[in-house]
C-alpha positions in Angstrom: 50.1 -8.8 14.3 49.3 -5.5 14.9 47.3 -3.1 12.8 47.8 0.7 12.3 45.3 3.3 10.4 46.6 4.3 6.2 46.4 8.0 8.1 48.9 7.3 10.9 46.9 8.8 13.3 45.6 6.6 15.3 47.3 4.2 17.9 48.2 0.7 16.5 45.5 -2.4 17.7 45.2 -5.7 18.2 43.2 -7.9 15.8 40.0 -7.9 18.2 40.4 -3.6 17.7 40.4 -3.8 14.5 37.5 -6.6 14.2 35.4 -4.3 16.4 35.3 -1.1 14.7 34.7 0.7 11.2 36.8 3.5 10.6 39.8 4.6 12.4 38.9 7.0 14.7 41.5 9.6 12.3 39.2 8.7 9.3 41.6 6.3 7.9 41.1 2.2 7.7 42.8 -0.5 9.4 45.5 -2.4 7.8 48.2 -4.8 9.3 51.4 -3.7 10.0 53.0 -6.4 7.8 52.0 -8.3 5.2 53.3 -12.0 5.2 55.4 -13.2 2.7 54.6 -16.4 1.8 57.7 -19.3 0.0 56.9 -21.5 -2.8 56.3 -24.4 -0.6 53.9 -22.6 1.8 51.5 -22.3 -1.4 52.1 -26.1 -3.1 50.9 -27.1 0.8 48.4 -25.0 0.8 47.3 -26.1 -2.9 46.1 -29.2 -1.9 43.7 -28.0 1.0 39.8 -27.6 0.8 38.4 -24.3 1.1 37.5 -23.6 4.7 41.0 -25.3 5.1 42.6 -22.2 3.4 40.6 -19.5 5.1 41.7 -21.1 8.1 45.2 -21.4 7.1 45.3 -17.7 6.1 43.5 -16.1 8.8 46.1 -17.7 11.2 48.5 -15.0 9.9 46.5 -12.3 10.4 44.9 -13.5 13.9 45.8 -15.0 17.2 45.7 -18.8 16.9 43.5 -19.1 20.0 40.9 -16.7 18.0 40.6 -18.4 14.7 38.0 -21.2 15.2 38.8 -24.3 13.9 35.6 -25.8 12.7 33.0 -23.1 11.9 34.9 -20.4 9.3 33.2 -20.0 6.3 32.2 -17.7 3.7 29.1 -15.9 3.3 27.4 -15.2 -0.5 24.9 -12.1 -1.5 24.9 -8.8 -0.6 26.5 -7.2 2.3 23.1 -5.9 4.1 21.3 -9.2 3.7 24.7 -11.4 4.3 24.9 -9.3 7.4 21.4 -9.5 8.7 21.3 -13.0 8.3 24.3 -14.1 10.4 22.9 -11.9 13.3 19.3 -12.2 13.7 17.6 -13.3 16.8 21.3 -13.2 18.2 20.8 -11.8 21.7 23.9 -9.8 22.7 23.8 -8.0 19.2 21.5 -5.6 17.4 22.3 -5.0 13.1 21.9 -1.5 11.7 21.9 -1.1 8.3 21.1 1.7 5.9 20.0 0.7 2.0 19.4 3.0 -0.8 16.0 3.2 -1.4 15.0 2.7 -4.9 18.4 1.8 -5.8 18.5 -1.4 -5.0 16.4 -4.3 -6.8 13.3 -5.0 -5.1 14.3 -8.5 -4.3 17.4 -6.9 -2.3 15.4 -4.6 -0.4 12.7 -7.5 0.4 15.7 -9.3 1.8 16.3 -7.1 4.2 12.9 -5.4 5.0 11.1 -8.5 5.4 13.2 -9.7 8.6 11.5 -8.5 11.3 13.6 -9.3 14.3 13.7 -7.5 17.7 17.0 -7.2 16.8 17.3 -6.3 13.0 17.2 -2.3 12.1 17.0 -1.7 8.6 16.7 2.6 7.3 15.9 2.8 4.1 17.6 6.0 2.7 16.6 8.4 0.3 20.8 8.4 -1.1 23.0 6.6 -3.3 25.4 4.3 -1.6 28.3 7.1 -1.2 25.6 9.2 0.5 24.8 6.4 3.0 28.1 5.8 4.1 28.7 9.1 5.3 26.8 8.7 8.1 28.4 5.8 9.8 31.4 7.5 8.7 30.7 10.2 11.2 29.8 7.7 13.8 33.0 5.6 13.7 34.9 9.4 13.9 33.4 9.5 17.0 35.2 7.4 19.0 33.3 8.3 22.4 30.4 7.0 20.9 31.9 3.6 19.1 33.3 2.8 22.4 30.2 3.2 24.3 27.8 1.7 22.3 30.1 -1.3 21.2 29.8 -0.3 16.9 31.4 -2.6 14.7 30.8 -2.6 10.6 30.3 -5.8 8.7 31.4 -3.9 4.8 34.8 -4.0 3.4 35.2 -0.9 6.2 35.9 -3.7 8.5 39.8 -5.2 7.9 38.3 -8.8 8.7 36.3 -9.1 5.2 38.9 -8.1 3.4 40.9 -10.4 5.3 38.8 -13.3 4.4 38.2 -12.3 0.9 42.3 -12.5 0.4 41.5 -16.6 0.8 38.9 -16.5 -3.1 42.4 -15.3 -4.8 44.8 -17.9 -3.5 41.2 -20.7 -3.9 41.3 -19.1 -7.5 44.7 -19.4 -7.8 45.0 -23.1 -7.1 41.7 -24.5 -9.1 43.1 -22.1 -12.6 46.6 -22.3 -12.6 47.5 -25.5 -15.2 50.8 -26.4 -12.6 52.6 -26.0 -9.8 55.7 -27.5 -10.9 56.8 -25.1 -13.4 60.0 -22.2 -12.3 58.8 -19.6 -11.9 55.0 -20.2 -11.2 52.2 -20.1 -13.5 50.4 -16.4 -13.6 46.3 -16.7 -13.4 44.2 -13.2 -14.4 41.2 -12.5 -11.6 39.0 -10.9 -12.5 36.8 -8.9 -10.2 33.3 -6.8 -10.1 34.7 -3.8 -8.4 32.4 -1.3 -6.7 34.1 0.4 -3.1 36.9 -2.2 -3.9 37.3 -4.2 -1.4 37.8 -7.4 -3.2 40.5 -5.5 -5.4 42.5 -4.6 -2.0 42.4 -8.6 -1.3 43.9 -9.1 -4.5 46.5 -6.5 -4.1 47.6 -8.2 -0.8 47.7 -11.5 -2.2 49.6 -10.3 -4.8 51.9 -8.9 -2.1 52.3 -12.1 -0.1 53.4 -13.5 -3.0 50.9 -15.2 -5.3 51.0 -15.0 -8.7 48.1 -13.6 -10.2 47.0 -10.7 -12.5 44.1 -8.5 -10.7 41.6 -6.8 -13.0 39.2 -4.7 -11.6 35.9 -4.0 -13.7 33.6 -1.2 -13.1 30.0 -0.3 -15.0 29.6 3.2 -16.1 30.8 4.7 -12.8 34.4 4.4 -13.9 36.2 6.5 -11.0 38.9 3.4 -10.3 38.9 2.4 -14.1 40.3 6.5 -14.2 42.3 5.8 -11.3 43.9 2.9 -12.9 44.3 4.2 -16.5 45.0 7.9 -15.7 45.6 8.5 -12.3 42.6 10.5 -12.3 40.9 9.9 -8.6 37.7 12.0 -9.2 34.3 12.0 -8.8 32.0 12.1 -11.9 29.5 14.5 -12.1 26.7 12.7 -11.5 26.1 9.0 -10.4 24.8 6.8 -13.1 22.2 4.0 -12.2 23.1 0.8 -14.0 22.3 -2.6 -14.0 25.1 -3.6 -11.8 23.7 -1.3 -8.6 26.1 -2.2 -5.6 28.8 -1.4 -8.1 26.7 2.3 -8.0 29.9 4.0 -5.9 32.2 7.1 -7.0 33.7 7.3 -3.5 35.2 3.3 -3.2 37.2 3.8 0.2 39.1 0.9 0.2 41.4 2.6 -2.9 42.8 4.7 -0.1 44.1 1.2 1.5 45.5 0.3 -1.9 47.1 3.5 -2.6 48.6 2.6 1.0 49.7 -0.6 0.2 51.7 0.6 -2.7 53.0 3.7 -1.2 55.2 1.6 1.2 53.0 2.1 4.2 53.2 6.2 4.1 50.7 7.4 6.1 51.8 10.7 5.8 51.3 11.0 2.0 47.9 9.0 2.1 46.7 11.6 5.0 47.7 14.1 2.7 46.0 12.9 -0.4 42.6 11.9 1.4 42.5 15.3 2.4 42.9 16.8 -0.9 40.4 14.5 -2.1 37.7 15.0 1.0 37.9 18.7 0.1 37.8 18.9 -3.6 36.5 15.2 -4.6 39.2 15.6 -6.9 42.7 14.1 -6.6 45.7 13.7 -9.6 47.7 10.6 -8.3 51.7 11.6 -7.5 53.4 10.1 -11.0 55.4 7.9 -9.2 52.0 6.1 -7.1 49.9 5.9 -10.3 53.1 4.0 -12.0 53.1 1.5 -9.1 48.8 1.4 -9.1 49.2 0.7 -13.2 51.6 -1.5 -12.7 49.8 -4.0 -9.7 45.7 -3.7 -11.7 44.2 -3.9 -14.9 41.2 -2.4 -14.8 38.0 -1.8 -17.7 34.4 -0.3 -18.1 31.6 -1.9 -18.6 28.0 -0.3 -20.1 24.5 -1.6 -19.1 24.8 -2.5 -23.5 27.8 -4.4 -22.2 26.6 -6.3 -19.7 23.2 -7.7 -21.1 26.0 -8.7 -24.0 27.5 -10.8 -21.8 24.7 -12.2 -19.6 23.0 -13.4 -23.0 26.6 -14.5 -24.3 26.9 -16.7 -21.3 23.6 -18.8 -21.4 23.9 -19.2 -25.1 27.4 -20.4 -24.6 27.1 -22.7 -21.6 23.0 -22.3 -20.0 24.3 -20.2 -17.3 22.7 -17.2 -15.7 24.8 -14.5 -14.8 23.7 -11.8 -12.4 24.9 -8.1 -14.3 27.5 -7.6 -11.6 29.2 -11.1 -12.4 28.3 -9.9 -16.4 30.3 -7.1 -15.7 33.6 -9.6 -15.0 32.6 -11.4 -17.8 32.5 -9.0 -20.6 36.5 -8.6 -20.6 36.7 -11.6 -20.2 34.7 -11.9 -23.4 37.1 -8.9 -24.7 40.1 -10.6 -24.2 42.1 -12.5 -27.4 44.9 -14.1 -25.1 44.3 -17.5 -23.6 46.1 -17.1 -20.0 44.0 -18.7 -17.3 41.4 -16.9 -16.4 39.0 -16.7 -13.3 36.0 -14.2 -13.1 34.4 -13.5 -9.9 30.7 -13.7 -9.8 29.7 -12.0 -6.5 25.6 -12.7 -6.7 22.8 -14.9 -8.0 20.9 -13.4 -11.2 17.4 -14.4 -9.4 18.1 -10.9 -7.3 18.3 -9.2 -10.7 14.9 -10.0 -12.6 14.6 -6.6 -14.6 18.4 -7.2 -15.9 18.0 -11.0 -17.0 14.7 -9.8 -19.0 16.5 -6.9 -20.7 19.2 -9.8 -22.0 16.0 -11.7 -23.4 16.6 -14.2 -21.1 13.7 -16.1 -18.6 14.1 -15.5 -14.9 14.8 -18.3 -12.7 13.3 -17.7 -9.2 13.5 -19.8 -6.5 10.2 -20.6 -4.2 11.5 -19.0 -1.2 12.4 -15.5 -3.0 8.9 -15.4 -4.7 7.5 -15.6 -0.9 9.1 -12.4 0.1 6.5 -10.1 -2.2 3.8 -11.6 -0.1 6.0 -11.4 3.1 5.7 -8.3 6.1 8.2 -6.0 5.5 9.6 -3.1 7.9 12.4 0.2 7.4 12.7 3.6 8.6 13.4 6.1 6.3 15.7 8.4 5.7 14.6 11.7 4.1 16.6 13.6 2.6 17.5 17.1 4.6 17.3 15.1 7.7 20.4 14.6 9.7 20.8 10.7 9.2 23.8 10.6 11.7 21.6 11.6 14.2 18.8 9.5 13.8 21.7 6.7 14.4 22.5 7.9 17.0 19.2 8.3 18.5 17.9 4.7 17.2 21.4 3.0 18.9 20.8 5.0 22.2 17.3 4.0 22.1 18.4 -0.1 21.7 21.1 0.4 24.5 18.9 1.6 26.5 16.2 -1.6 25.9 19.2 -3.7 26.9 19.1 -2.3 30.5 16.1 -1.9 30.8 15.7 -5.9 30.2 18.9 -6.4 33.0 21.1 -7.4 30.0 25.1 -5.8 30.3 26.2 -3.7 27.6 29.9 -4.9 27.9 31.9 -8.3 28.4 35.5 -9.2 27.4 36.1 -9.0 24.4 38.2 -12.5 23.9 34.9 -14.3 24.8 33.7 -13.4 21.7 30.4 -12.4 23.8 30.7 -9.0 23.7 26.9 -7.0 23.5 27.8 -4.9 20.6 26.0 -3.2 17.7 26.7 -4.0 14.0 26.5 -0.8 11.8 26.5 -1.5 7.8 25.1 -0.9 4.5 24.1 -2.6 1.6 
């Protein structure tokens, strides 16, 4: 399998290129070539396997067989910055960059990060809203001089191998809702998913592709851009960003729409170049008539308000004594708004104890476990950002800075990358 950029302007890679790396170095993302189709009795074989059994059964279609380890895959839950941080720290031949908006986040996701002080952990805390922070390691990534010499990879939905992995929660979905797999043709199952730069949504659309049968429904809070996108082809940014309840879903630039738009555009990078750079220059874009049919036609999509969402978090402990954080609310309320009875799953991407201020504006009672009490009381360390300061640049700088450490200590920036040991540097965001 080789993948290619949605710009076309980029040579095609392996699986390891596309693994280590962000960005195509056009400005585009990664996607694979082809997309597998998978037969009817590919998916009742795969129905009957365990979780970690169906990443592993997936990824083997995207990757290498000799790559894909056989007895260690698994998921990771919470946010992307924490997720990240913790998987790496204290790791040795890797250092973990990653840039949070500060203020924007709750202080219990911030505290997650700050608090881990590792050698090897570099957290800048950004005065920005989450589009703002990912133009930075935008530029970086452009620069492929500088990605190749320092090693940068990005652990967000940038990076083709999340939304690789997330592909595996719709087929797991699929087989624990639908009612049978004996019926011609199969049973159709609704997902429903918290959208915010729409990653999970380009999973869904793959899956979808491969074959499964499922409905995708992507639901946004108040910034609605791919709720527009869906409904009216309208692919333009708001005015102003809103803050809501549901922060990480804070995004009016969600990236991985231009892999979508890709996807259903049969692969034409020359339109998608095109329409990105109508959109880069304007941060408006009208969808070709034809593209938004095919969009409306492969997602549902709806808003959700803050009212909303503290509707549906005190809905769902009244109803069954469950505590939903406001971005798995946010899945929830159509569910809620929906009269039809087809099966129905709802992705809940976060724990409520994160989210204290939103569970006490539902009239609800916190539950916090022990260990995220302790990190109020806990050291906690960031740079920041300010604004009017070139952030790219103080990337830069800061990576330089950590390479450098590295030979000073007699350690080698670079080993083969099919040992899986290779002394790179993880640039992300929350």
């Amino acid at each position: 399998m080789e993948y290619i950029s949605t710009r076309g302007g980029t040579r095609a890679v392996d699986f390891e290129g596309a693994l280590f790396s962000g960005y195509a170095p056009d400005g585009g993302l990664f996607m694979p070539q082809n997309i597998p189709s998978l037969d009817r009795d590919t998916l009742w074989r795969w129905s009957s396997l365990c979780y970690r059994g169906l990443v592993k059964e997936l990824c083997s279609l995207f990757i290498p067989a000799d790559l894909v380890p056989r007895n260690t895959l698994s998921g990771t839950s919470g946010d992307t910055g924490s997720s990240a941080i913790e998987s790496v720290r204290g790791q040795k031949n890797m250092d973990i960059f990653v840039l949070l908006p500060k203020g924007l986040c709750t202080q219990i996701q911030e505290l997650q990060m700050t608090t881990v002080i590792e050698d090897n952990v570099h957290v800048f805390a950004a005065h920005g809203n989450s589009d703002e922070i990912d133009e930075p390691i935008k530029e970086l990534f452009a620069d492929d001089d500088f990605a190749r010499k320092y090693n940068l990879m990005s652990l967000n939905s940038v990076n083709w191998s999340r939304i690789m992995v997330q592909i595996a929660h719709f087929f797991y979905a699929y087989f624990q809702c639908a009612p049978s797999l004996d019926t011609t043709p199969l049973p159709v199952v609704e997902i429903v998913v918290p959208t915010g730069g729409g990653g999970n949504i380009t999973a869904g659309c793959i899956a979808q592709k491969m074959g499964l049968p499922i409905r995708v429904v992507a639901v946004v809070n108040s910034n609605d851009i791919i709720h527009r996108t869906v409904q009216h082809g309208d692919f333009s940014v708001a005015e102003s960003m809103k803050a809501t309840l549901a922060s990480a879903m804070d995004i009016q630039e969600p990236y991985n729409v231009e892999r979508i738009l890709w996807l259903l555009s049969g692969s034409d990078s020359s339109l998608i170049k095109t329409l990105m750079a109508r959109f880069s220059a304007s941060k408006r874009l009208k969808l070709p008539e034809d593209l938004h049919r095919k969009l409306s036609e492969t997602l549902r999509s709806c808003s959700a308000s803050d009212e909303d969402i503290v509707g549906a978090m005190r809905r769902c402990w009244e109803e069954n004594q469950y505590l939903l954080c406001p971005h798995s609310a946010v899945a929830a309320h159509y569910h809620y708004s929906q009269p039809d009875s087809i099966p129905r799953c709802c992705l809940a991407p976060a724990s409520a104890a994160k989210f204290q201020d939103a569970v006490l504006q539902a009239g609800l009672v916190p539950q916090i476990p022990p260990e995220i009490t302790a990190l109020t009381t806990m050291e906690t360390r960031s740079t920041p950002l300010e604004r009017g300061q070139d952030w790219a640049q103080v990337l830069r700088g800061r990576i330089g800075a950590v390479a450098q450490r590295w030979e000073a200590e007699g350690g080698s920036q670079f080993a083969p990358l099919g040992q899986w040991r290779i002394r790179g540097q993880v640039v992300t965001q929350t």
